[in-house]
C-alpha positions in Angstrom: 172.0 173.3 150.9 171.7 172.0 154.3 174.0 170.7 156.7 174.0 167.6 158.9 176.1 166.2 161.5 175.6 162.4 162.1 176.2 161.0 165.8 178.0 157.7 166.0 179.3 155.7 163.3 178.1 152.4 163.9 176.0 150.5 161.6 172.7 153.1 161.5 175.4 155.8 161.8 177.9 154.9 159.1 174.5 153.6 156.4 173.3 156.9 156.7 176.9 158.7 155.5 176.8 156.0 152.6 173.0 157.3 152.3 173.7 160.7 152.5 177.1 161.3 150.4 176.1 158.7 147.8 179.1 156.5 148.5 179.3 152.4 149.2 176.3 150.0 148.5 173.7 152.8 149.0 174.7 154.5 145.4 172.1 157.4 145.9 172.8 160.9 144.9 168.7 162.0 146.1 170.2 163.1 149.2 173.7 164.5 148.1 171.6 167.0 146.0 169.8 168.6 149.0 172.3 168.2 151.9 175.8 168.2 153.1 177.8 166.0 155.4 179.7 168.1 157.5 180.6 166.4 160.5 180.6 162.8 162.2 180.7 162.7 165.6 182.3 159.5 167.4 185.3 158.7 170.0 187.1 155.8 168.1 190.0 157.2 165.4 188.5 157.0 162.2 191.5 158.7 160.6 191.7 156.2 157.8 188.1 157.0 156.3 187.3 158.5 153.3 185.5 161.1 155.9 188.5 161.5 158.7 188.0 165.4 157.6 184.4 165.5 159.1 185.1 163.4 162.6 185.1 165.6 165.4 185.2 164.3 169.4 183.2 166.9 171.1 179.6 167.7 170.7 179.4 171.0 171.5 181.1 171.6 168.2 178.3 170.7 166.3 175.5 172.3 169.2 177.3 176.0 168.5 177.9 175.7 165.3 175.0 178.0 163.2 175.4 175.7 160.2 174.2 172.8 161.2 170.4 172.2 160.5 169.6 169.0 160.9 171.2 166.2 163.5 171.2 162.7 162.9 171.3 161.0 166.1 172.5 157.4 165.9 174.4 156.9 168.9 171.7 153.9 170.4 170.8 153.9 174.0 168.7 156.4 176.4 171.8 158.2 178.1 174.6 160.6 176.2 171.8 160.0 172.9 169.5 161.6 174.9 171.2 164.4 176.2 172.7 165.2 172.6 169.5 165.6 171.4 167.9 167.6 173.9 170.6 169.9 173.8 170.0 169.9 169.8 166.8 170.6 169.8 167.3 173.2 172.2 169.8 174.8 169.7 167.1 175.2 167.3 168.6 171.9 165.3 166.3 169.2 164.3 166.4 165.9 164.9 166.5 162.5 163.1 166.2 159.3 165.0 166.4 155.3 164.4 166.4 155.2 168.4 163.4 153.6 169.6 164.4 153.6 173.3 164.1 157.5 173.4 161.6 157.8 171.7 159.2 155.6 173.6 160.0 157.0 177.2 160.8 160.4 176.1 158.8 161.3 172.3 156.0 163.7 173.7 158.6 165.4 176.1 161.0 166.3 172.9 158.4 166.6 170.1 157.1 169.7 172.6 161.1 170.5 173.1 161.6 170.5 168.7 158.2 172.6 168.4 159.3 175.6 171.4 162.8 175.4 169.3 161.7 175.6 166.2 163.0 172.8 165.0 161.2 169.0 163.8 161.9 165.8 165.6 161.8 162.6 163.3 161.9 159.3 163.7 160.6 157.0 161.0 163.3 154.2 161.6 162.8 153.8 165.1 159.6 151.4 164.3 160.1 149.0 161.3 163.5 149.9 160.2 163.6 150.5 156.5 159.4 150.1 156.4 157.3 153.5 156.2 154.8 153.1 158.7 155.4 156.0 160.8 154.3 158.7 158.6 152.0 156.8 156.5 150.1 156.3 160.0 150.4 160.0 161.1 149.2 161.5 158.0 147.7 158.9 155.0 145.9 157.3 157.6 144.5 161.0 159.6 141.1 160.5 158.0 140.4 157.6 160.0 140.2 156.8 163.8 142.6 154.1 164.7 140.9 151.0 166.0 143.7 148.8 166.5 147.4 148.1 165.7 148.9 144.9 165.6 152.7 143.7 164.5 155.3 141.7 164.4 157.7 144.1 165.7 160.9 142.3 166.3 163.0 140.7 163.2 165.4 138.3 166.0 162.3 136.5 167.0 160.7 136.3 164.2 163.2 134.3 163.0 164.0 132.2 165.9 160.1 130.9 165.6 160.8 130.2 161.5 163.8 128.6 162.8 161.7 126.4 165.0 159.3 125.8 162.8 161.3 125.1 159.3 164.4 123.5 160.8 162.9 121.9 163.9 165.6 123.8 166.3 164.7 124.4 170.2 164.4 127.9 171.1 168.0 127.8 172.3 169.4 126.7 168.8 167.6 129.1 167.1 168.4 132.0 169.2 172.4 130.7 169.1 171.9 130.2 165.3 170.5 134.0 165.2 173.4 135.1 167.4 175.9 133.3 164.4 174.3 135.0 161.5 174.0 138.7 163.6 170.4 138.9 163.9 170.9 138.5 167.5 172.8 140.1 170.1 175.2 138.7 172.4 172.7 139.6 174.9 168.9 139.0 173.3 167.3 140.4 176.1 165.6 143.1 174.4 165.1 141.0 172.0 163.5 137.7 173.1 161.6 139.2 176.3 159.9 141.3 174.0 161.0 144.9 175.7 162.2 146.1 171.7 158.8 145.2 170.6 157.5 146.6 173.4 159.1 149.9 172.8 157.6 150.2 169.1 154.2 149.3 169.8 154.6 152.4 172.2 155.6 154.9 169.5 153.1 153.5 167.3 150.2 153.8 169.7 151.3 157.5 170.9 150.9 158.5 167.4 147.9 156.7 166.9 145.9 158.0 169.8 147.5 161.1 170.5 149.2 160.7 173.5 152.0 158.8 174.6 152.1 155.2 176.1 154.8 154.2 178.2 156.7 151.1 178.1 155.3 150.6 181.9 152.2 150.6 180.7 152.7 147.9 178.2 152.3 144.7 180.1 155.5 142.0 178.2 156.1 138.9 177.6 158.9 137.4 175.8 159.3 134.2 173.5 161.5 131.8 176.0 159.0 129.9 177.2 158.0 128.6 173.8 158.5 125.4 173.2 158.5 122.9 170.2 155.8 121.0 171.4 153.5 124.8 171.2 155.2 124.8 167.7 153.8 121.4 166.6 150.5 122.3 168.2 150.5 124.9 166.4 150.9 123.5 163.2 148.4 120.8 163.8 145.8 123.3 163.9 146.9 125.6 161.1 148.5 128.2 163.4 151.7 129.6 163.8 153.3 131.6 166.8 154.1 134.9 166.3 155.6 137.6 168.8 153.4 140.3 168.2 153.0 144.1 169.5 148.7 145.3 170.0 147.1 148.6 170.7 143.7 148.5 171.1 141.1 151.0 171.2 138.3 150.9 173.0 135.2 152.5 172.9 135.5 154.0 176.3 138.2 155.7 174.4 141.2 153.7 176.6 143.9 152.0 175.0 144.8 148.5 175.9 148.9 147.8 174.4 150.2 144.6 175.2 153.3 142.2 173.6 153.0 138.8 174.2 153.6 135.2 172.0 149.8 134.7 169.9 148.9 131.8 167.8 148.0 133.0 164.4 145.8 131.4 161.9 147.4 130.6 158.6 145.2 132.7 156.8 146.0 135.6 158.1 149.2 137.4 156.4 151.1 138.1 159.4 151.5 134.3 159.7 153.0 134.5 156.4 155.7 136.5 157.9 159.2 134.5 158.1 162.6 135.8 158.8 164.0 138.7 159.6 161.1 140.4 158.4 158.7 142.7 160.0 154.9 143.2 159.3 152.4 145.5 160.5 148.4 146.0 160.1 146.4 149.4 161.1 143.3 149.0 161.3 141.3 152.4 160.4 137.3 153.4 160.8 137.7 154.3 156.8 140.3 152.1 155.3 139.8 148.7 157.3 142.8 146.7 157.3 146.3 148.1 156.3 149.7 146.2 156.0 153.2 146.9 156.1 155.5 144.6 155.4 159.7 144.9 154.7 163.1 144.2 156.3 162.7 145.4 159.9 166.2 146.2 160.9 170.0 146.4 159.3 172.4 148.8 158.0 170.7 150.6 154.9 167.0 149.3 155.6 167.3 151.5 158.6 169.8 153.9 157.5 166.9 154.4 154.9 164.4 155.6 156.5 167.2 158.1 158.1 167.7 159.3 155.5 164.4 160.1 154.2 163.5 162.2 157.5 166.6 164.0 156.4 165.3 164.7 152.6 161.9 165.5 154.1 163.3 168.1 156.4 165.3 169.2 154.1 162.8 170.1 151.5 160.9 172.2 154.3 158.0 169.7 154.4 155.7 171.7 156.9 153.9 167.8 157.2 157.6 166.4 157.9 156.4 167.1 161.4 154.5 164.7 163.4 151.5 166.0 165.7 152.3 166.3 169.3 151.0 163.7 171.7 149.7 164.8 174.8 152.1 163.6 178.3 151.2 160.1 179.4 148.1 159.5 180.9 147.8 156.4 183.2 144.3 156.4 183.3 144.6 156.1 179.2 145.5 152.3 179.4 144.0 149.4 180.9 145.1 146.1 181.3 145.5 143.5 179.2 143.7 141.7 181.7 140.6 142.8 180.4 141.0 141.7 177.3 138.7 138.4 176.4 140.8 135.8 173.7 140.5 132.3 173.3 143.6 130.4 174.4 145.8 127.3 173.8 146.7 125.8 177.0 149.4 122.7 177.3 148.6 120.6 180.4 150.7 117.6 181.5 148.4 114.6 181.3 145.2 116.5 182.7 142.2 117.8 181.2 139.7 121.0 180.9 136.6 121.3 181.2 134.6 123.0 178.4 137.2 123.1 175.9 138.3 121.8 172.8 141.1 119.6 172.9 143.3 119.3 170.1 144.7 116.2 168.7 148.2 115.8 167.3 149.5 112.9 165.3 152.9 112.9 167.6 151.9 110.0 170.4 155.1 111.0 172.2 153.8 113.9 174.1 152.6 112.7 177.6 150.0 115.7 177.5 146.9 117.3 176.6 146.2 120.4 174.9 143.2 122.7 174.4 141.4 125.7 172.8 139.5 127.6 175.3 136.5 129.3 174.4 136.9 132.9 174.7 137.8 134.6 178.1 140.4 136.6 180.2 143.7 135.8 181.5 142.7 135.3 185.4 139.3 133.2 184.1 141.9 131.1 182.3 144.3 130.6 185.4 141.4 130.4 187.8 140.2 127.1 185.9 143.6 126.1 185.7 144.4 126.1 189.0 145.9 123.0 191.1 146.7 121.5 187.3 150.5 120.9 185.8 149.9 123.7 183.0 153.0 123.6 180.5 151.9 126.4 177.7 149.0 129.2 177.8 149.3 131.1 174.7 146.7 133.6 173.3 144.9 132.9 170.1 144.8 135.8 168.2 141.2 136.8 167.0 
């Protein structure tokens, strides 16, 4: 039997102890027969649990304890979360994540730490949520060289846009409709400017290429500028706008990761994508085109995939581990500068030269719009310049 001690009891923290024990709406015994909860760690009085026996205050009980084998740190956040699981791993406990902050400024840094210790670092929720992608990408997919990853990454804005598009809300609407329901924040930073997606398209890349991206290196924009006139645009031409996360690899062997709004053709399945949901392709040399597609975030989704790190660990699954990524290397990236798309642009009653304009049956909006043919960002804003742009969104190929 092995023993875990969970960090924070908030939503991630308190679906894996449902998970793990085989109590409330999780109902699964898989992980009660292989492991044992033996301690919660959080500050607020929990003494009215079912579990007020396992809540302890202090961390260091769990670091110098012998029994604990595996650590489940869902605390959130790059400060204490971090230190706890350094200081874990350096006790020779492994780790299980859902937090994508650390992981994407700090993975190749404590996968070395969990390797010198011993010990495995895991973190299949911190991209996706409850959707394998993860492992699936680190070790079904290690016959192929990874060409290219691209996803929608973030469930709040995701459905903001289906919002926009179904109901015919503004961007504010839908993001203070998303805040209502809790798919939102109270502060949607993260969230709308991209940084969240941001931060998976980093872990995915690191394990993809074999060394680790940095958020820095990943230029991002968010979805605030969208507008419903882009939306109706959008649908005129059998589009629809997606936030999505891309890794690129190019045959210079650099990696160009972006996040940015694209327009997506309706025939591809990532415009198919509404909600909450979450959907990501891999393309590899051997299996073309791979997909996966599932809830993106909440309690047991992501407490889930928890979970699972814990059985794998558990069952001493020598490929539980992930490969190590080399550190970051800044010469790995380039810009997404360099990358050549076509593009819708929105101008306020101008034109464009060697475009294709699109027409719209709405004979309200004092403005044109345009499909570029396929260039850069600064060839696009050089022929813009001196004109009233409204929209430049990238067309996704």
């Amino acid at each position: 039997m092995v023993n875990v001690a969970v960090l924070g009891y908030g939503v991630v923290g308190s679906g894996a102890v449902e998970l793990l024990t085989g109590t409330g709406e999780g109902q699964t015994k898989k992980a009660d027969d292989l492991v044992e909860l033996k301690y919660i760690l959080d500050i607020r009085d929990f003494s009215e649990s079912p579990f007020a026996s396992c809540f302890v205050k202090d961390f260091s009980v769990i670091e110098n304890d012998p029994e604990i084998d595996i650590v489940v740190e869902a605390i959130g956040g790059a400060g204490v979360a971090l230190e706890f699981t350094e200081r874990a791993l350096k006790a020779g406990k492994s780790v299980v994540t859902s937090n994508k902050e650390v992981v994407a400024k700090h993975g190749s840094r404590l996968l070395q730490m969990a390797k010198e210790n011993n010990a495995i670092y895991l973190f299949e929720a911190s991209v996706g949520g409850g959707i394998p992608v993860l492992r699936p990408l680190s070790e079904c997919m290690a016959a192929n060289e990874i060409l290219e990853i691209c996803g929608i990454l973030n469930g709040t804005t995701n459905y903001i846009f289906s919002r926009m598009i179904d109901a015919g809300l503004s961007f504010e609407d839908a993001l203070k409709e998303a805040q209502e329901k809790g798919f939102a924040e109270q502060d949607p930073t993260a969230d709308v400017e991209g940084f969240d997606a941001c931060r998976k398209i980093c872990i995915l890349a690191s394990i993809a290429f074999g060394f680790h991206v940095l958020p820095e290196q990943v230029k991002t924009t968010g979805i605030s500028n969208v507008t419903l006139e882009d939306v109706a645009y959008a649908e005129a031409t059998a589009h629809k706008i997606k936030l999505l996360g891309r890794a690129i690899h190019n045959q210079d062997g650099t990696i160009c990761a972006y996040v940015e709004p694209h327009f997506v053709k309706n025939e591809n399945p990532l415009s198919s994508v509404e909600g909450v949901f979450n959907a990501v392709t891999i393309k590899g040399t051997a299996t073309g085109d791979v997909m996966f597609y599932g809830q993106g975030a909440g309690k047991l989704p992501t407490a889930s995939a928890v979970v699972a790190d814990v059985i794998a660990i558990a069952r001493q699954m020598e490929r539980s581990a992930y490969r190590l990524w080399s550190e970051p290397r800044l010469e790995g990236t380039v810009s997404v500068d360099t990358l050549s798309n076509v593009w819708y642009v929105r101008l306020l009653e101008d034109t464009l030269d060697n475009a294709e304009k699109i027409e719209t049956a709405n004979e309200n909006f004092a403005e044109n719009a345009y499909f570029t043919l396929p260039m850069t960002r600064p060839e696009v804003d050089a022929q813009l310049e001196g004109k009233k742009v409204l929209s430049i969104i990238r067309v996704l190929d």
